[in-house]
PDB file of N, CA, C and O in Angstrom:
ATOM      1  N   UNK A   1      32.590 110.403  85.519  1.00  0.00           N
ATOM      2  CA  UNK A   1      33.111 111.201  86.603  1.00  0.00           C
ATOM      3  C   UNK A   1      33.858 110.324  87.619  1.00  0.00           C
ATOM      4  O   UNK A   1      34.844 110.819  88.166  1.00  0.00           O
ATOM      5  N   UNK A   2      33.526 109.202  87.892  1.00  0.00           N
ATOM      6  CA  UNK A   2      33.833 108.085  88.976  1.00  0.00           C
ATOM      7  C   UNK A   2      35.019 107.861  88.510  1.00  0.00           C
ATOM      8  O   UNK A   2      36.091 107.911  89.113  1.00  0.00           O
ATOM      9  N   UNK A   3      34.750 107.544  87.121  1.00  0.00           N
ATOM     10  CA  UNK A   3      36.396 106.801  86.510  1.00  0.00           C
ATOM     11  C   UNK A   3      37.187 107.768  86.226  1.00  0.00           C
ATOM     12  O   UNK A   3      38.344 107.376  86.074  1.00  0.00           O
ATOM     13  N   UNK A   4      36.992 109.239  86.046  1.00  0.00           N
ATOM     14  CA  UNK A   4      37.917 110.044  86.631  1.00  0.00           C
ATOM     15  C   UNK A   4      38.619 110.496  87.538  1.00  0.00           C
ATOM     16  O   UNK A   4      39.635 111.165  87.349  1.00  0.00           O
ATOM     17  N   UNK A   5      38.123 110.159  88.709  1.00  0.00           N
ATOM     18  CA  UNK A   5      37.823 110.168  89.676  1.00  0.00           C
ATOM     19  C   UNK A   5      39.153 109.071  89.986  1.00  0.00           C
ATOM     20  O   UNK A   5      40.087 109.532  90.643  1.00  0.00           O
ATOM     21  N   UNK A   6      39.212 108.052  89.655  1.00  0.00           N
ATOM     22  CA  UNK A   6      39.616 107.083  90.402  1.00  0.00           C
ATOM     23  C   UNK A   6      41.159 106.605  89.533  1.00  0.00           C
ATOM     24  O   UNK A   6      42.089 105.967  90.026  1.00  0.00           O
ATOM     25  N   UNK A   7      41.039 107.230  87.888  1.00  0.00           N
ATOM     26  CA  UNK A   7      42.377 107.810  87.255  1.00  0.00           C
ATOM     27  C   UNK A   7      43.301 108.345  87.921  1.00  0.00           C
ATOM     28  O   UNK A   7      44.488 108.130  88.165  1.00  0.00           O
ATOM     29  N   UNK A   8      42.187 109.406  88.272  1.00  0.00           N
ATOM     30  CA  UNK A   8      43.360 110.716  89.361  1.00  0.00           C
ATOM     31  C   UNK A   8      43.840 109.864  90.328  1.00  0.00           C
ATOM     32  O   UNK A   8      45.026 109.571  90.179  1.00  0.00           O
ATOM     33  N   UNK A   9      43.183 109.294  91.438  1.00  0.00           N
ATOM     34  CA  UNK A   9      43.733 108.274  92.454  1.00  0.00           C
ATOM     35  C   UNK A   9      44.516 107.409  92.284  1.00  0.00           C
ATOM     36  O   UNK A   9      45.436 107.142  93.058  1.00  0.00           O
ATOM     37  N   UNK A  10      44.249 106.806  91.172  1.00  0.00           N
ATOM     38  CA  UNK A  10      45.380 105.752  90.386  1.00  0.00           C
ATOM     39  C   UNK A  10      46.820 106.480  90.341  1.00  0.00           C
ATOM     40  O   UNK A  10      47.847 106.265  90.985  1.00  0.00           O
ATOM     41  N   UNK A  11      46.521 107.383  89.377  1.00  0.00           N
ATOM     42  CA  UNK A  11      48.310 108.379  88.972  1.00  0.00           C
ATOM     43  C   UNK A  11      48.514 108.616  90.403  1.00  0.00           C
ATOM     44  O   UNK A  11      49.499 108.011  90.827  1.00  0.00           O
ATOM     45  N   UNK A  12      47.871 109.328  91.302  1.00  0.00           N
ATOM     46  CA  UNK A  12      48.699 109.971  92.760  1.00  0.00           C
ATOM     47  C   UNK A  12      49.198 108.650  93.660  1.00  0.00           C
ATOM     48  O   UNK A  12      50.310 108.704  94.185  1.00  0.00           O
ATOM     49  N   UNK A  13      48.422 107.549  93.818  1.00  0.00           N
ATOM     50  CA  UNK A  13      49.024 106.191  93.885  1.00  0.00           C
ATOM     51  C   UNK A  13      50.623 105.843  93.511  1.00  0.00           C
ATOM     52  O   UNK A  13      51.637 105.515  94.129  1.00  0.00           O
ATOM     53  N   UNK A  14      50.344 106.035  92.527  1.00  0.00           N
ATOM     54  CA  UNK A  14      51.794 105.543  92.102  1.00  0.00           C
ATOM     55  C   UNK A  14      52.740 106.729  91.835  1.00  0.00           C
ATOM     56  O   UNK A  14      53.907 106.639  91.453  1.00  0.00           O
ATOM     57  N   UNK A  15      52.295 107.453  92.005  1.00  0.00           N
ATOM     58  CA  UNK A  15      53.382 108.840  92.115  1.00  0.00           C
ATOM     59  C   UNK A  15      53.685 108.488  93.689  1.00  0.00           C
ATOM     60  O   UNK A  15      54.880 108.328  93.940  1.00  0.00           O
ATOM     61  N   UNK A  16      53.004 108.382  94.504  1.00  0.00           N
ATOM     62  CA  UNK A  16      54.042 108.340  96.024  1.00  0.00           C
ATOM     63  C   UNK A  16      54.510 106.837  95.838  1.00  0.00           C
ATOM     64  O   UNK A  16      55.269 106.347  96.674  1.00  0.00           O
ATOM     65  N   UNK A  17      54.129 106.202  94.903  1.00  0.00           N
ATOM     66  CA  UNK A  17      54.859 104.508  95.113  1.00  0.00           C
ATOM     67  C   UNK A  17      56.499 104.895  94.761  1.00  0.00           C
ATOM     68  O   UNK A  17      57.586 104.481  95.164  1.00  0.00           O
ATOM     69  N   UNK A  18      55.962 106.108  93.607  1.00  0.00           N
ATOM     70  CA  UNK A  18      57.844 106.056  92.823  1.00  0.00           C
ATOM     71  C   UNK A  18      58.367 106.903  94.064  1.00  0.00           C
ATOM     72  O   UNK A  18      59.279 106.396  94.717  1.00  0.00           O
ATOM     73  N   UNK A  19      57.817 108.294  94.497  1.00  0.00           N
ATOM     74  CA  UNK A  19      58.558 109.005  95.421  1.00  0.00           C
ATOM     75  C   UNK A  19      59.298 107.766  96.650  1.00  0.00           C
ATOM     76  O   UNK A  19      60.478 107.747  97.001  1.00  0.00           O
ATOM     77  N   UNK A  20      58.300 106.911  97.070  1.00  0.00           N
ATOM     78  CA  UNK A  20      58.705 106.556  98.246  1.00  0.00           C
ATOM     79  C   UNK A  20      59.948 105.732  97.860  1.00  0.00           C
ATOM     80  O   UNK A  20      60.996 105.752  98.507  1.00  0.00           O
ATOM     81  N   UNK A  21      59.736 105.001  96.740  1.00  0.00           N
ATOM     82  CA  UNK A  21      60.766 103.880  96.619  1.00  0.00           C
ATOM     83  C   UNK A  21      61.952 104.788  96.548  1.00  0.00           C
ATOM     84  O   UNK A  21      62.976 104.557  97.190  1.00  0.00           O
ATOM     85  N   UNK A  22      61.738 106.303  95.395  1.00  0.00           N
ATOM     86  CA  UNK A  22      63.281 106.931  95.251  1.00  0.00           C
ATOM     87  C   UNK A  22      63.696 107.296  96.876  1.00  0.00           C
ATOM     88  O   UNK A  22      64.854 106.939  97.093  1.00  0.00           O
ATOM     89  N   UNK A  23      63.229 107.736  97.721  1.00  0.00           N
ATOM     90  CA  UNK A  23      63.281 108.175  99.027  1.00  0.00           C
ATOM     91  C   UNK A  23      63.715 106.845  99.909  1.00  0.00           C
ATOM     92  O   UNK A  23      64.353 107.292 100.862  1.00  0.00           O
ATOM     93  N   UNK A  24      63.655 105.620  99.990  1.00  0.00           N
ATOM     94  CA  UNK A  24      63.967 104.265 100.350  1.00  0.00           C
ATOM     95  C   UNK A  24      65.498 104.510  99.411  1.00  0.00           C
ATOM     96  O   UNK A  24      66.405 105.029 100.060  1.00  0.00           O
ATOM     97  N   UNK A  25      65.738 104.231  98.245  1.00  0.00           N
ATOM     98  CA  UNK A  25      67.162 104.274  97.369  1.00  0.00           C
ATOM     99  C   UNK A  25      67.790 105.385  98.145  1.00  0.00           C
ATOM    100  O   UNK A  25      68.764 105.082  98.834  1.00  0.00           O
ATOM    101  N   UNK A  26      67.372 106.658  98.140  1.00  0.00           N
ATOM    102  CA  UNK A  26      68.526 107.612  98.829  1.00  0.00           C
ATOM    103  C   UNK A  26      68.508 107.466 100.158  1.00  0.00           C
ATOM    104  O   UNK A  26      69.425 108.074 100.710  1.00  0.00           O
ATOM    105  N   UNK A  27      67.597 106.715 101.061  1.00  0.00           N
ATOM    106  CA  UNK A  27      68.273 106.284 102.480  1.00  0.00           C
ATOM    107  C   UNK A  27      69.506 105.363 102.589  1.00  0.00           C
ATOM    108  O   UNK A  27      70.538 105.241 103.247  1.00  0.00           O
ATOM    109  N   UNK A  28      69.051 104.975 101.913  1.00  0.00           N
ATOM    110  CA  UNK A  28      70.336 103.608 101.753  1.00  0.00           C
ATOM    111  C   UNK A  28      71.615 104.397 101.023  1.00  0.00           C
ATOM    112  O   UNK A  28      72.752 104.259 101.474  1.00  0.00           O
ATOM    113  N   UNK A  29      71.408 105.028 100.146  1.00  0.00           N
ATOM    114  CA  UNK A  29      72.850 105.600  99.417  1.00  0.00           C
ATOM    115  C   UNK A  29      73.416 106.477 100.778  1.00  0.00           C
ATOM    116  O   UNK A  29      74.624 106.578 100.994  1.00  0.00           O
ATOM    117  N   UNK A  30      72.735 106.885 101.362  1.00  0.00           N
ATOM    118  CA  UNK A  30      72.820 107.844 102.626  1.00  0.00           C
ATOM    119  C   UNK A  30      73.930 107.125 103.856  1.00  0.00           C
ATOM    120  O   UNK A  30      74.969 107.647 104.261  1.00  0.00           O
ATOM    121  N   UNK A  31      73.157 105.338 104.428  1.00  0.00           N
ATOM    122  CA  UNK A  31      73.128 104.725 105.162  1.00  0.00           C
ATOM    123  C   UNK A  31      74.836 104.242 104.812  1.00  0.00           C
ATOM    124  O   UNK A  31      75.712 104.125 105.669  1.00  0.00           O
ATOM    125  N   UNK A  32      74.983 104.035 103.461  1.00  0.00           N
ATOM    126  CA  UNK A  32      76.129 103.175 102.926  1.00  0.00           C
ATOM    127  C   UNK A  32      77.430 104.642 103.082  1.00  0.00           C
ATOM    128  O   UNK A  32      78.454 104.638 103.764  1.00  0.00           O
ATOM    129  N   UNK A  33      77.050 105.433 102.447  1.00  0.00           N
ATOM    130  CA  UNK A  33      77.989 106.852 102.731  1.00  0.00           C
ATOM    131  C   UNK A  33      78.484 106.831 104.360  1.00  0.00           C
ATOM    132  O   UNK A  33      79.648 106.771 104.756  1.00  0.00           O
ATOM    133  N   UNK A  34      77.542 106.882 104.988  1.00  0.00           N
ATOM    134  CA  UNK A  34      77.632 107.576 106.169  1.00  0.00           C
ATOM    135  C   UNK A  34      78.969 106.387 106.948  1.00  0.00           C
ATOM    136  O   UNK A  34      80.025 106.620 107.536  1.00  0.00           O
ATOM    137  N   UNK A  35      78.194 105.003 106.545  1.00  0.00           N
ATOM    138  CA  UNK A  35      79.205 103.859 106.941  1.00  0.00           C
ATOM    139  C   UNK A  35      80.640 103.923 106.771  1.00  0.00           C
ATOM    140  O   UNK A  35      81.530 103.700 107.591  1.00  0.00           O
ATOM    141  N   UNK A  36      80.732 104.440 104.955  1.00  0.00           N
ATOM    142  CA  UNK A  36      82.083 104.770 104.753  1.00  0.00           C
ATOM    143  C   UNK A  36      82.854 105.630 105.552  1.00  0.00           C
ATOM    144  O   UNK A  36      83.850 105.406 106.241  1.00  0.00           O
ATOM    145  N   UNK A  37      82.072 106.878 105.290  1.00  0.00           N
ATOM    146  CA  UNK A  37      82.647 107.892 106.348  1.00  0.00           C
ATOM    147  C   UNK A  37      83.280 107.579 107.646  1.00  0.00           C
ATOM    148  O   UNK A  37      84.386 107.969 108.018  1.00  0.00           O
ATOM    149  N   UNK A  38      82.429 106.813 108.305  1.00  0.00           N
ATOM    150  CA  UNK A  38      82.859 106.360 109.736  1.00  0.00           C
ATOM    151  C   UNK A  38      84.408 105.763 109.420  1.00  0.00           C
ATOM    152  O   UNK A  38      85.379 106.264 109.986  1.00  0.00           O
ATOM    153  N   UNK A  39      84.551 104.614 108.437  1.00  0.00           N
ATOM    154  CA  UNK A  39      85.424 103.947 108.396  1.00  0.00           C
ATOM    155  C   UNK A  39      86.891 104.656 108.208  1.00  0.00           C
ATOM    156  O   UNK A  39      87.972 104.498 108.775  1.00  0.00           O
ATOM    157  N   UNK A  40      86.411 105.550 107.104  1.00  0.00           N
ATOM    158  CA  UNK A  40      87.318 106.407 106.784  1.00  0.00           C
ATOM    159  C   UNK A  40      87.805 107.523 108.293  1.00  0.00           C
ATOM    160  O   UNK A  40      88.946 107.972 108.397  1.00  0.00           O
ATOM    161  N   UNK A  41      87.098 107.702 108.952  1.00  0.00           N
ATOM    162  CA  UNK A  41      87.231 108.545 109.757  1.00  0.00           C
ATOM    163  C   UNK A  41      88.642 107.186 110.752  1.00  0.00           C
ATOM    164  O   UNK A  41      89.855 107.266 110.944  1.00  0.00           O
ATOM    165  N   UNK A  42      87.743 106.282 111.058  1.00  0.00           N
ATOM    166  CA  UNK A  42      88.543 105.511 112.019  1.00  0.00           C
ATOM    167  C   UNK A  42      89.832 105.243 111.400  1.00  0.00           C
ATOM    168  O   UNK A  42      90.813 105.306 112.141  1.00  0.00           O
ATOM    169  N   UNK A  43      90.025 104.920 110.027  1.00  0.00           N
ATOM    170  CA  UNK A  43      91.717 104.495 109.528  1.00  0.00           C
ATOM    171  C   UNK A  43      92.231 106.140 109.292  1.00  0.00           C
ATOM    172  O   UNK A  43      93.308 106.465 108.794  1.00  0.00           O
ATOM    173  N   UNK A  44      91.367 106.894 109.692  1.00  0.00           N
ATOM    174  CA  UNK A  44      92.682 108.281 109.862  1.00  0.00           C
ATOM    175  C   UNK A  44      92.737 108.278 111.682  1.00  0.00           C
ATOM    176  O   UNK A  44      93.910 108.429 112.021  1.00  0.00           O
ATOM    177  N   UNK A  45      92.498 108.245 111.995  1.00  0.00           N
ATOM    178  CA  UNK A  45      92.490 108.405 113.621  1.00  0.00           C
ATOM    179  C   UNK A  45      93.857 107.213 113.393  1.00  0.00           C
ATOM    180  O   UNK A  45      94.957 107.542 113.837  1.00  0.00           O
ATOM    181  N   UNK A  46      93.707 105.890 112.711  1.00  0.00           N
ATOM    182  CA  UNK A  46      94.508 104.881 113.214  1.00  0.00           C
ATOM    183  C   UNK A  46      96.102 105.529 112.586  1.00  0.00           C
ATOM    184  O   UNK A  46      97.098 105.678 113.293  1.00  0.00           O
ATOM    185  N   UNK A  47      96.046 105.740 111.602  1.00  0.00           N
ATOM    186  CA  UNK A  47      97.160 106.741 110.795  1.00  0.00           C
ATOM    187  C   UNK A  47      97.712 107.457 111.415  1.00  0.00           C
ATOM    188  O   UNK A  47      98.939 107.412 111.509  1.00  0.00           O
ATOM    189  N   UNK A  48      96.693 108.671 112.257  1.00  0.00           N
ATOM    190  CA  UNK A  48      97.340 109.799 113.163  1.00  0.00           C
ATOM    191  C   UNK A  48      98.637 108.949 113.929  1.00  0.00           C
ATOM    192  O   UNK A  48      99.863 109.021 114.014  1.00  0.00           O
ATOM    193  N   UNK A  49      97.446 108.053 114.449  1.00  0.00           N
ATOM    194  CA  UNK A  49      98.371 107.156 116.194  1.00  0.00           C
ATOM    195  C   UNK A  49      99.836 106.599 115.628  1.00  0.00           C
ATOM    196  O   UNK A  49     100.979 106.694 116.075  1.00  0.00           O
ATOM    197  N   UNK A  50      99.193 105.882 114.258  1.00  0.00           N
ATOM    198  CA  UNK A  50     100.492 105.329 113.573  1.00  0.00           C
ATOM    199  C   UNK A  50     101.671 106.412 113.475  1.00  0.00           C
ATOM    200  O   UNK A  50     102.759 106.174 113.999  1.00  0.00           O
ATOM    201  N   UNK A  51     101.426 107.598 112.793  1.00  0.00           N
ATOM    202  CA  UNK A  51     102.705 108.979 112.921  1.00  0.00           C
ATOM    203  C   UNK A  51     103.182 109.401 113.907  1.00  0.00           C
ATOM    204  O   UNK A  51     104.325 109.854 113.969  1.00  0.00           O
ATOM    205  N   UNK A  52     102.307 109.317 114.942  1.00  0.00           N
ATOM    206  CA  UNK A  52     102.178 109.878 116.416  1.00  0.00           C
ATOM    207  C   UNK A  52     103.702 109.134 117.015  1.00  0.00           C
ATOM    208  O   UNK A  52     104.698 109.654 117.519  1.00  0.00           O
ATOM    209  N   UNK A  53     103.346 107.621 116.686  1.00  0.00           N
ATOM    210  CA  UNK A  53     104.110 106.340 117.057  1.00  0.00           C
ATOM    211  C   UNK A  53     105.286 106.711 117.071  1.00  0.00           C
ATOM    212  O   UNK A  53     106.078 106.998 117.967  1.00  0.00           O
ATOM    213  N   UNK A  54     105.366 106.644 114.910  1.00  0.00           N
ATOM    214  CA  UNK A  54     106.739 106.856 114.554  1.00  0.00           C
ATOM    215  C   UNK A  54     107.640 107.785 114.634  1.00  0.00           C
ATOM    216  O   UNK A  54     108.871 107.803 114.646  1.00  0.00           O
ATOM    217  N   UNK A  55     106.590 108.754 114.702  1.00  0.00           N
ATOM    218  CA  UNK A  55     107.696 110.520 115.434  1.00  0.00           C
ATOM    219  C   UNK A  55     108.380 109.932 116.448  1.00  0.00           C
ATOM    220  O   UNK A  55     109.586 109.701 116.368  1.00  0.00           O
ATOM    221  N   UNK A  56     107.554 109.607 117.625  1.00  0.00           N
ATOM    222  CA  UNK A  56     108.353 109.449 118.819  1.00  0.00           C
ATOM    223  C   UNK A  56     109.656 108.114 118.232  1.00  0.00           C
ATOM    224  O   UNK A  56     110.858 108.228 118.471  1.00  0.00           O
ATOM    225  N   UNK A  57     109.204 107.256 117.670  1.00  0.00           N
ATOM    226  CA  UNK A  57     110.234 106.351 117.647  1.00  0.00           C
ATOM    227  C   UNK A  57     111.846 107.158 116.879  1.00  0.00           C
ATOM    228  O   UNK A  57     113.033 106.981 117.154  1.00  0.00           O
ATOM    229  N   UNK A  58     111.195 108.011 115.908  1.00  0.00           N
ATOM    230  CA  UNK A  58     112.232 108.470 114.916  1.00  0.00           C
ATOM    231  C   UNK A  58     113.360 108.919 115.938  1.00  0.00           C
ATOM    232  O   UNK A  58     114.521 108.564 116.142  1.00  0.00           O
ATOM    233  N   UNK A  59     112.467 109.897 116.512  1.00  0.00           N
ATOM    234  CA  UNK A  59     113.023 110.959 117.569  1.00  0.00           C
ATOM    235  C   UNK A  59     113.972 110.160 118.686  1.00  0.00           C
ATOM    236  O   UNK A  59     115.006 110.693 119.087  1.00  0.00           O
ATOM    237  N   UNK A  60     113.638 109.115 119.063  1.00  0.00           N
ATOM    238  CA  UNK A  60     114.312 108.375 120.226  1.00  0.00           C
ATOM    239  C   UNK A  60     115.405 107.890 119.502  1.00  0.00           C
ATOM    240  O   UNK A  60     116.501 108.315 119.869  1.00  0.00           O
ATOM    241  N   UNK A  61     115.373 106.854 118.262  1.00  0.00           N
ATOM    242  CA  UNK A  61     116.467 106.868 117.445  1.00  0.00           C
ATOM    243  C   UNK A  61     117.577 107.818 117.054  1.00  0.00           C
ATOM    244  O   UNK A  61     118.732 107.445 116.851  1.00  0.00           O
ATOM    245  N   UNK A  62     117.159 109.072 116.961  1.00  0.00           N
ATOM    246  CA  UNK A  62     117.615 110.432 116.604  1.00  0.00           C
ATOM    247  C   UNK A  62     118.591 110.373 117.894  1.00  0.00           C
ATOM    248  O   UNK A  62     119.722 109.917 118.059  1.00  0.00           O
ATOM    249  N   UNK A  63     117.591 111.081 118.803  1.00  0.00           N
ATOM    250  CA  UNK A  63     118.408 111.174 120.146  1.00  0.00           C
ATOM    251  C   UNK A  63     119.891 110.498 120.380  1.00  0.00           C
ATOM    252  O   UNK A  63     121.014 110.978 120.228  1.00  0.00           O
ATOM    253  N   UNK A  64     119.407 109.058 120.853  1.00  0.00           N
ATOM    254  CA  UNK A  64     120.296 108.063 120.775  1.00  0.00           C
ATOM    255  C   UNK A  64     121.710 108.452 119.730  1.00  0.00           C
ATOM    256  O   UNK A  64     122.782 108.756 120.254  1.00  0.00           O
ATOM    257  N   UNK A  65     121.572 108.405 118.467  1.00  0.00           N
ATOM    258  CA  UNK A  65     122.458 108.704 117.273  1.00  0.00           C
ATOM    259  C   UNK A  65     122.903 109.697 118.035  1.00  0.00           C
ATOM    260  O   UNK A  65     123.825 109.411 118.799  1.00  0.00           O
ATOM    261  N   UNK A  66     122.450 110.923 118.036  1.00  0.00           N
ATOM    262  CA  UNK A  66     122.863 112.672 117.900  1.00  0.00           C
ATOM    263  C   UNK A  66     124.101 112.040 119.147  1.00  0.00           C
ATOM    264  O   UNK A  66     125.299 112.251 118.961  1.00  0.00           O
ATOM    265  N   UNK A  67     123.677 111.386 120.192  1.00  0.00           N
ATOM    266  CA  UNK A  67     124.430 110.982 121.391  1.00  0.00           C
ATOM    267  C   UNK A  67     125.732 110.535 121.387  1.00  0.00           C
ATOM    268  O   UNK A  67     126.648 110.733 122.185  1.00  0.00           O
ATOM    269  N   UNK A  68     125.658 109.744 120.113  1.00  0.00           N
ATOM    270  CA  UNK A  68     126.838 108.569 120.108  1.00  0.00           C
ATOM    271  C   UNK A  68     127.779 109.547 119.321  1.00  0.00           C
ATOM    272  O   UNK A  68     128.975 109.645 119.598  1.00  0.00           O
ATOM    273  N   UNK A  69     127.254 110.165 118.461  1.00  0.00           N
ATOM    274  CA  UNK A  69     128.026 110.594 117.350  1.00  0.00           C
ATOM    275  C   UNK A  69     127.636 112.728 117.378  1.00  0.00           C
ATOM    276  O   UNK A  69     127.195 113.267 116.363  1.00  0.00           O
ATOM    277  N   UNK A  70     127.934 113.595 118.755  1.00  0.00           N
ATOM    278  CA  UNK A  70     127.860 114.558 118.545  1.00  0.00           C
ATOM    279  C   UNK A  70     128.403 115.307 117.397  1.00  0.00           C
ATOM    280  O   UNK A  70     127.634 116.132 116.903  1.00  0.00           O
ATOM    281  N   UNK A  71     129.439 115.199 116.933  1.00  0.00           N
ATOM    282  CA  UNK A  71     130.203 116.525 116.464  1.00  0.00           C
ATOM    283  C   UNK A  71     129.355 116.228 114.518  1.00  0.00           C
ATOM    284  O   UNK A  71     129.298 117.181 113.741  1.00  0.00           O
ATOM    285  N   UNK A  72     128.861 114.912 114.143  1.00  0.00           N
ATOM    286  CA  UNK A  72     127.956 115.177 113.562  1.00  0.00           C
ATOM    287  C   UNK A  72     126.891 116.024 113.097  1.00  0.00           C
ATOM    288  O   UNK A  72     126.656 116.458 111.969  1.00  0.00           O
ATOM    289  N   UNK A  73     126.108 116.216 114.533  1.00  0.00           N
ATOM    290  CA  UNK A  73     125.341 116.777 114.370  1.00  0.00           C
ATOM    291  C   UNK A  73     125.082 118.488 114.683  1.00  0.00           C
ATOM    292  O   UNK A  73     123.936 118.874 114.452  1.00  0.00           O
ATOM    293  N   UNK A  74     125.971 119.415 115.138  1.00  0.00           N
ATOM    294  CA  UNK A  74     126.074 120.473 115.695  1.00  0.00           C
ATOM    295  C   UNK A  74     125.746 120.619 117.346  1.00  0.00           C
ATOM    296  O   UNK A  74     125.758 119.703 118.168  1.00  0.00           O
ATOM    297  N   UNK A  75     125.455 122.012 117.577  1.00  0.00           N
ATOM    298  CA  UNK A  75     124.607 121.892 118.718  1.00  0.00           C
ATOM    299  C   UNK A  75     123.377 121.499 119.092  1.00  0.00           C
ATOM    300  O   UNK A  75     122.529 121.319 118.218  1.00  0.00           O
ATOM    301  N   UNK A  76     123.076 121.304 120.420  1.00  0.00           N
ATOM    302  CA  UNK A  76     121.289 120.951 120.445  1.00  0.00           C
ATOM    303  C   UNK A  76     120.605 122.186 120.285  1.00  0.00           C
ATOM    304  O   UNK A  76     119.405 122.057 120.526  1.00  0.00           O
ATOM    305  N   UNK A  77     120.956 123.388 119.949  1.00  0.00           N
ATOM    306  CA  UNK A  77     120.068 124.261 119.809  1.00  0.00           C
ATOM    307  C   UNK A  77     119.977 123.854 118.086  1.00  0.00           C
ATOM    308  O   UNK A  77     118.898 124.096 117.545  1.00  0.00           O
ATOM    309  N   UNK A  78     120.916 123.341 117.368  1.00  0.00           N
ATOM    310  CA  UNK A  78     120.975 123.343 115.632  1.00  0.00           C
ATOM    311  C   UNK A  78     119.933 122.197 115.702  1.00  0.00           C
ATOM    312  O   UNK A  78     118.750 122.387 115.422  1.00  0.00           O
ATOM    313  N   UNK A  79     120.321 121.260 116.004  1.00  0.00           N
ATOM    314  CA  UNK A  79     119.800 120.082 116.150  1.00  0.00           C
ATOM    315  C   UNK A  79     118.331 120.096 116.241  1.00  0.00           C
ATOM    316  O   UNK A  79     117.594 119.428 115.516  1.00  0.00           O
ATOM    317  N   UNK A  80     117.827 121.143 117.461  1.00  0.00           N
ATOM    318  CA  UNK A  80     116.492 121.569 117.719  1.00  0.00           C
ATOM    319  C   UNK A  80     115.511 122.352 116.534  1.00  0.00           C
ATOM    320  O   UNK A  80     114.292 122.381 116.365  1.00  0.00           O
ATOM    321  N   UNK A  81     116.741 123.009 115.759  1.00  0.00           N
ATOM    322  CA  UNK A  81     116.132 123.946 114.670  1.00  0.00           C
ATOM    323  C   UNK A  81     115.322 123.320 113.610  1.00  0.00           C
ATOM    324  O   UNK A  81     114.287 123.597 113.005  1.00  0.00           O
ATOM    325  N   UNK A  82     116.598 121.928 113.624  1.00  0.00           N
ATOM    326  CA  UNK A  82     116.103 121.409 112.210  1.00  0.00           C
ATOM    327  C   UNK A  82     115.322 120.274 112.632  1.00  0.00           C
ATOM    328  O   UNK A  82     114.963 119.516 111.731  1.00  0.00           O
ATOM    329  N   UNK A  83     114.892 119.923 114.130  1.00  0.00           N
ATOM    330  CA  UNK A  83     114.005 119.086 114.183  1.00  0.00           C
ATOM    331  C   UNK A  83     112.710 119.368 113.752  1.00  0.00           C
ATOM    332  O   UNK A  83     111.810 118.701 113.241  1.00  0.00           O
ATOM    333  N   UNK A  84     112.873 120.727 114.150  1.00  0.00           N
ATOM    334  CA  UNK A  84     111.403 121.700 114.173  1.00  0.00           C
ATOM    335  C   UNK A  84     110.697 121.704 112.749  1.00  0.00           C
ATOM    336  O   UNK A  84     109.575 121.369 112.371  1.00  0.00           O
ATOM    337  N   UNK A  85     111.864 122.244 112.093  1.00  0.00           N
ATOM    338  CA  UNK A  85     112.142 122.598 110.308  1.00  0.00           C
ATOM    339  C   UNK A  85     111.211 121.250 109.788  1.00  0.00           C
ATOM    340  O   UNK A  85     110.237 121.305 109.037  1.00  0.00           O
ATOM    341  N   UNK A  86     111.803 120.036 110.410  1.00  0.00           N
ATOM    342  CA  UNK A  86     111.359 118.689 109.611  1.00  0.00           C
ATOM    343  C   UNK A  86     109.575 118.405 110.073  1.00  0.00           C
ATOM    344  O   UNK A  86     108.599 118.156 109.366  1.00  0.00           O
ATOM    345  N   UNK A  87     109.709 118.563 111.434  1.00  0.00           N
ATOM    346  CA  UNK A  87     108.139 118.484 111.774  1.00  0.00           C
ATOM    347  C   UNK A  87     107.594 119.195 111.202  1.00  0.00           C
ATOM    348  O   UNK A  87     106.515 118.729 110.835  1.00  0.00           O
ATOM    349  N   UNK A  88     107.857 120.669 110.733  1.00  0.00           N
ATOM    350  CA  UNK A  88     106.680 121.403 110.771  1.00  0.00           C
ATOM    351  C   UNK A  88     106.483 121.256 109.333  1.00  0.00           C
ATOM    352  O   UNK A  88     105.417 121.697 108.903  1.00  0.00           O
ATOM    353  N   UNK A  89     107.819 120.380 107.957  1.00  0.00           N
ATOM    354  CA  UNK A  89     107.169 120.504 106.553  1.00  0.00           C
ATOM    355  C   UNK A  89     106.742 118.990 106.729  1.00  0.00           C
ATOM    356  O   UNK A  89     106.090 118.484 105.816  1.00  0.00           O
ATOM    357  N   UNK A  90     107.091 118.176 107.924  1.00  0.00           N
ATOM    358  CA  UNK A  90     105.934 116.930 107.614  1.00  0.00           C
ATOM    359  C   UNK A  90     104.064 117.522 108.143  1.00  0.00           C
ATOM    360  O   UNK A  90     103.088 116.968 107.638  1.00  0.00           O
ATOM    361  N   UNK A  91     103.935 118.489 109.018  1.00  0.00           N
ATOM    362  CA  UNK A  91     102.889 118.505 109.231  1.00  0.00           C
ATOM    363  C   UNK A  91     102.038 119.578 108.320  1.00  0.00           C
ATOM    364  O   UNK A  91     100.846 119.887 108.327  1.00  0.00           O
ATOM    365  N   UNK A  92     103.338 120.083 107.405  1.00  0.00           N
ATOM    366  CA  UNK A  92     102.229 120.876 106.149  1.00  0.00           C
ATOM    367  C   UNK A  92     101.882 119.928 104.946  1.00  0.00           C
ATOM    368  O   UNK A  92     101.233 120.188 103.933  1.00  0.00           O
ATOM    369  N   UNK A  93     102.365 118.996 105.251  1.00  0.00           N
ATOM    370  CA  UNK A  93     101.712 117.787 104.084  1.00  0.00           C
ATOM    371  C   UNK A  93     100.203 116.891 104.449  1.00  0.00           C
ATOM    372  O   UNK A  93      99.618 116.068 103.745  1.00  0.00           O
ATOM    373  N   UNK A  94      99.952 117.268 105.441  1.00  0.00           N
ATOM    374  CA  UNK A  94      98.681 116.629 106.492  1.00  0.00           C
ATOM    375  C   UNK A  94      97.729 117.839 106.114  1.00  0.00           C
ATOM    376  O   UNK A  94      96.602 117.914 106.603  1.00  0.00           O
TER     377      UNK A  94
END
């Protein structure tokens, strides 16, 4: 009865040895994810700023050009249309 007794205790022993260790492995798979995530999160934030950047730079370039060289480009209301046109199929690719 004792050494049955102490079988059973044995197996439930090492049944929480395996639970705990698998439960230790998925903290860490957890810990390492979550890290990525962050990272990933921060090089899109840095990306945004980076587009953010180059819009404005494009745009100031643009400007400038449209300036030197009007009859190029139509009116600023055309000009305005197709700025719009271009932002809005770069921001359906995001």
């Amino acid at each position: 009865m004792a050494m049955t007794i102490f079988l059973i205790l044995a197996a439930l022993v090492g049944l929480l040895a395996s639970a705990l260790s698998c439960l230790t492995r998925l903290a860490a798979t957890i810990e390492k994810q979550s890290r990525q995530i962050e990272a990933l999160q921060a090089q899109t934030t840095k990306i945004k700023v980076t587009m953010d950047t180059m819009r404005g730079d494009i745009e100031a370039i643009t400007a400038r050009w449209e300036e030197s060289e009007p009859e190029i480009f139509g009116t600023v209301e055309e000009r305005m249309q197709r700025w719009r046109e271009r932002l809005e199929d770069f921001d359906s690719l995001n």
